[in-house]
C-alpha positions in Angstrom: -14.4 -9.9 4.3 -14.4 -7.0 1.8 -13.5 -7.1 -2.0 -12.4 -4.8 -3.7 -13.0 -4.9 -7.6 -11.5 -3.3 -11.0 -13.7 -3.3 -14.1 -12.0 -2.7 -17.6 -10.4 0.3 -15.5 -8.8 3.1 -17.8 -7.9 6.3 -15.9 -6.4 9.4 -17.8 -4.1 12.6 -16.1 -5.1 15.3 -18.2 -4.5 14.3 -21.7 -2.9 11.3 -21.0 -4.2 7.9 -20.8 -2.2 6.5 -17.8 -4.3 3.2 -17.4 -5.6 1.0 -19.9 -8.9 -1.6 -18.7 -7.5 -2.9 -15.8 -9.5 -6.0 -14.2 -8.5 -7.1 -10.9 -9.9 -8.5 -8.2 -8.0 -7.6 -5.0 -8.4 -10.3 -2.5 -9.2 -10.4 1.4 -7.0 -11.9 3.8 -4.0 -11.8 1.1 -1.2 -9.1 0.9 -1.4 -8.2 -2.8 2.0 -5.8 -4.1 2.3 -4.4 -7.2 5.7 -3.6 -9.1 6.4 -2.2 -12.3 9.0 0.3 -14.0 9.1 3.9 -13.1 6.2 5.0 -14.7 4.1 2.6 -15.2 0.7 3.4 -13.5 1.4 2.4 -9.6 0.7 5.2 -7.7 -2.4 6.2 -10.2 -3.5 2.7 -10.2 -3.4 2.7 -5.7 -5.1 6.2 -6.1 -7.7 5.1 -8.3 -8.6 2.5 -5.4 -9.0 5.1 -2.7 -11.6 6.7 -4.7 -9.0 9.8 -5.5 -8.4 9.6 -9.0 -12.1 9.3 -10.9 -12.0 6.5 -13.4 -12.0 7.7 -17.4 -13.6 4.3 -18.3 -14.6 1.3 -16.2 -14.6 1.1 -12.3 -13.4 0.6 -9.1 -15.7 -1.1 -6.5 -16.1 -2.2 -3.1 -18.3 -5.1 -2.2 -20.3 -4.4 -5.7 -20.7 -0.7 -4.5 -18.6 2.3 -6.7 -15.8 3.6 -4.6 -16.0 6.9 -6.1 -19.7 7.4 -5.1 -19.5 6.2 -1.3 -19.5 9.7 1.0 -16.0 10.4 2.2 -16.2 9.9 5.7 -17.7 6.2 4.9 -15.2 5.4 2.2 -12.3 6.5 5.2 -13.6 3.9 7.3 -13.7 1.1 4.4 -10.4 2.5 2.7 -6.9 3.5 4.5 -5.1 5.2 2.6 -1.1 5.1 3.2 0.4 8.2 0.5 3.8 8.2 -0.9 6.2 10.5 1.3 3.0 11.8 3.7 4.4 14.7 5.5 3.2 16.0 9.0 2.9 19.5 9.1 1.9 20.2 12.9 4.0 19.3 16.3 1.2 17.1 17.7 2.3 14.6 19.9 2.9 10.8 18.1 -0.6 9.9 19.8 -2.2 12.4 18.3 -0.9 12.0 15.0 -2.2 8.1 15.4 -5.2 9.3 16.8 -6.3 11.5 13.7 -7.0 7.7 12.2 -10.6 7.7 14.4 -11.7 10.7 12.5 -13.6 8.9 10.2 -15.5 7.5 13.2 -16.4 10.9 14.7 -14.1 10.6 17.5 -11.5 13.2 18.6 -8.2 12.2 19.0 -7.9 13.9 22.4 -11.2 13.4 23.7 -11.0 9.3 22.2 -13.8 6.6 23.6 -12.4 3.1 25.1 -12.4 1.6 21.6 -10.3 4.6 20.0 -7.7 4.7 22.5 -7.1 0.8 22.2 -7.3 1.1 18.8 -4.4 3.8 19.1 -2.6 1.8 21.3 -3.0 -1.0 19.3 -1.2 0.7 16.0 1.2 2.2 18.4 2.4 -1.1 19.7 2.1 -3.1 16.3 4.4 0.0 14.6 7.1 -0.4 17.2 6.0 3.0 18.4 5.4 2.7 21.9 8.3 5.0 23.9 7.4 7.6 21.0 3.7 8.6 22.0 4.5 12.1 23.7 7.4 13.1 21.6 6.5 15.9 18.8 5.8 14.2 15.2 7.8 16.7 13.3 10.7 16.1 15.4 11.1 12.2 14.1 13.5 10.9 11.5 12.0 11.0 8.2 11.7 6.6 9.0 10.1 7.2 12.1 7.3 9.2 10.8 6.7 6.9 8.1 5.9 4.6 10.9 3.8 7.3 12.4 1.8 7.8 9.6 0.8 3.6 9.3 -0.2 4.1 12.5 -2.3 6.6 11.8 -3.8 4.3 9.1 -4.0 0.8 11.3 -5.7 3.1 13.4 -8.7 3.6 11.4 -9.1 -0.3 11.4 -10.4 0.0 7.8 -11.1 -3.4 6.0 -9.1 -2.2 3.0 -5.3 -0.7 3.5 -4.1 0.7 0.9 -0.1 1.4 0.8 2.3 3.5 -1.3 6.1 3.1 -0.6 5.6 1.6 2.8 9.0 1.0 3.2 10.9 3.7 0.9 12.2 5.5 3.9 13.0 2.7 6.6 16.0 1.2 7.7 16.1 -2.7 6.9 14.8 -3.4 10.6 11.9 -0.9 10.0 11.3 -2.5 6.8 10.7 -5.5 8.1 8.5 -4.4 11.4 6.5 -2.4 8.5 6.0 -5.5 6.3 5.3 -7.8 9.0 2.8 -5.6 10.2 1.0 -5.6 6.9 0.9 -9.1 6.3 -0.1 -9.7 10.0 -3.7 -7.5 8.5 -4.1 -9.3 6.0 -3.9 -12.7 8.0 -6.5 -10.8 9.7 -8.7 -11.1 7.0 -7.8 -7.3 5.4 -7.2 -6.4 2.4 -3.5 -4.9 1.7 -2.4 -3.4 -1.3 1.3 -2.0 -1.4 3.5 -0.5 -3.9 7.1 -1.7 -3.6 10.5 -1.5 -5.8 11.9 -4.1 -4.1 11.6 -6.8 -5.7 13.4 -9.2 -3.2 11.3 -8.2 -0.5 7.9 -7.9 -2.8 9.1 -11.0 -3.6 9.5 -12.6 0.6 6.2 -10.7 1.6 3.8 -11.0 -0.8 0.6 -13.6 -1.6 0.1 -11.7 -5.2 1.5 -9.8 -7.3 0.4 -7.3 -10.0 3.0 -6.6 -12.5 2.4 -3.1 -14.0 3.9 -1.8 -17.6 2.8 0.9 -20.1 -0.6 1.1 -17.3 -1.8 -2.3 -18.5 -1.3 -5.6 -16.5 1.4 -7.8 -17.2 1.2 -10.4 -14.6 -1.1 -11.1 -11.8 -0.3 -14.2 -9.7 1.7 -15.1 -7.0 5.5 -14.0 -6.7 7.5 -17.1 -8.3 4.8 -17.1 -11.4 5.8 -13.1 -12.1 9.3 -12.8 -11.4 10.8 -14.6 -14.0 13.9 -13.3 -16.2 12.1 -13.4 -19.2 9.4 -11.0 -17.5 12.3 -9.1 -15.6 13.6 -8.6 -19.0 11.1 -8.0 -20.8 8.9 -5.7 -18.1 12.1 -4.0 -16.2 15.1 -4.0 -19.3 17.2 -5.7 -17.3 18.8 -9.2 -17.2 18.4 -10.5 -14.1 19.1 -13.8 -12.0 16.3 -15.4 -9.8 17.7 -17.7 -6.9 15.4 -19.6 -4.1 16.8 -18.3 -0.3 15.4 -19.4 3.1 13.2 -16.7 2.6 11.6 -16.8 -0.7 12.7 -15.8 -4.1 15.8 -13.3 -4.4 16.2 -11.2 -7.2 19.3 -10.1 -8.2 19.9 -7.6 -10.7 23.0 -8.0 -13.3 22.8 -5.2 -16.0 20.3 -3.6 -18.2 19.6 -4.5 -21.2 19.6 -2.4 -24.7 16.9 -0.5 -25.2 14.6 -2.0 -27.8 
């Protein structure tokens, strides 16, 4: 059960202070997304977790120890680390591709142990992956190798997953396969962190949320307790109506409001 921690967090991009003391305390065994505006901090606040963007002020920890002082390989194996648009650049097989997730354990994707391989299999199977393994990466749909690269990441069976855009690129099966699949690691006992515009399906998915604005927080608590149309409103600009489906909380968006 790992936790990962926030201290009074402030991170700047060049001369540009992007987040402002953030405390958080990320959770195991919940899926935790976080929303906000364009602009608002997301992707600095996820890279801040990974240990690739250094903090200005504050920290970011894991299990009491600073993320940004763990040696790399050790931090891969602790940390997964799902980018925004990851590209594959090489026509390895879809095995291999997975397979580069046992790096961090010293193990070569083609020359893998028992636990690699069933590892890979594993990620392969829980992507929806499995009549893919021995086709050429680059030759996928731009959906498909969004899969490709989570499995990569499942693959590392890292306590912590960390996911930007999971679902930017998927069709609305694939969106849900992908979300099941994170919620399913963090009934597990993991830790999942995901970046989402959608709110609906933030919304359906989610244990937490962090509302981002400005790079401070402006709500952390569970879906029904953030998505409110005065915080819509006030957070997003738009007016908004929140219904109760089958599924959870829909959000439906009806115009945007002036600008202040």
């Amino acid at each position: 059960m790992t936790r990962l921690q926030t201290r009074s967090l402030s991170v700047d991009l060049g001369r540009r202070r992007v987040l402002t003391r953030l405390d958080l305390s990320l959770q195991p065994g919940r899926l935790t997304v976080i929303v906000g505006p364009n602009g608002a901090g997301k992707t600095t606040l996820i890279r801040a977790l990974a240990g690739l963007v250094a903090p200005a002020e504050g920290s970011v920890t894991l299990d009491g120890r600073p993320v940004g002082q763990m040696r790399a390989a050790e931090r891969a194996r602790a940390i997964a680390y799902l980018p925004q648009g990851g590209e594959i650049a090489w026509p390895l097989a879809v095995s291999q591709v997975v397979g580069l997730g046992r790096l961090p354990h010293g193990e070569k994707p083609d020359a893998l142990p028992a636990g690699g391989r069933e590892a890979v299999a594993s990620a392969i199977r829980e992507t929806g992956l499995e009549n893919f393994e021995d086709r050429p990466a680059t030759e996928l749909s731009g959906g498909e190798r969004a899969r490709v690269l989570l499995a990569r990441a499942l693959a590392t069976q890292a306590p912590v997953l960390l996911a930007d855009e999971p679902v930017a690129a998927l069709d609305p099966r694939h969106q849900l396969v992908v979300l099941d699949v994170l919620r399913s690691h963090a009934r597990a006992g993991g830790t999942v962190i995901a970046v989402m515009h959608d709110l609906t399906l933030a919304a359906r998915y989610a244990d937490d949320m962090v509302l981002l604005r400005q790079g401070l927080i402006e709500a952390h608590a569970p879906p029904h307790e953030v998505l409110t149309e005065a915080q819509l409103a006030s957070s997003f600009g738009i007016r908004a109506h929140i219904a109760r489906g089958e599924s959870g909380l829909v959000v439906v968006a009806d115009r945007p409001l002036p600008r202040p």
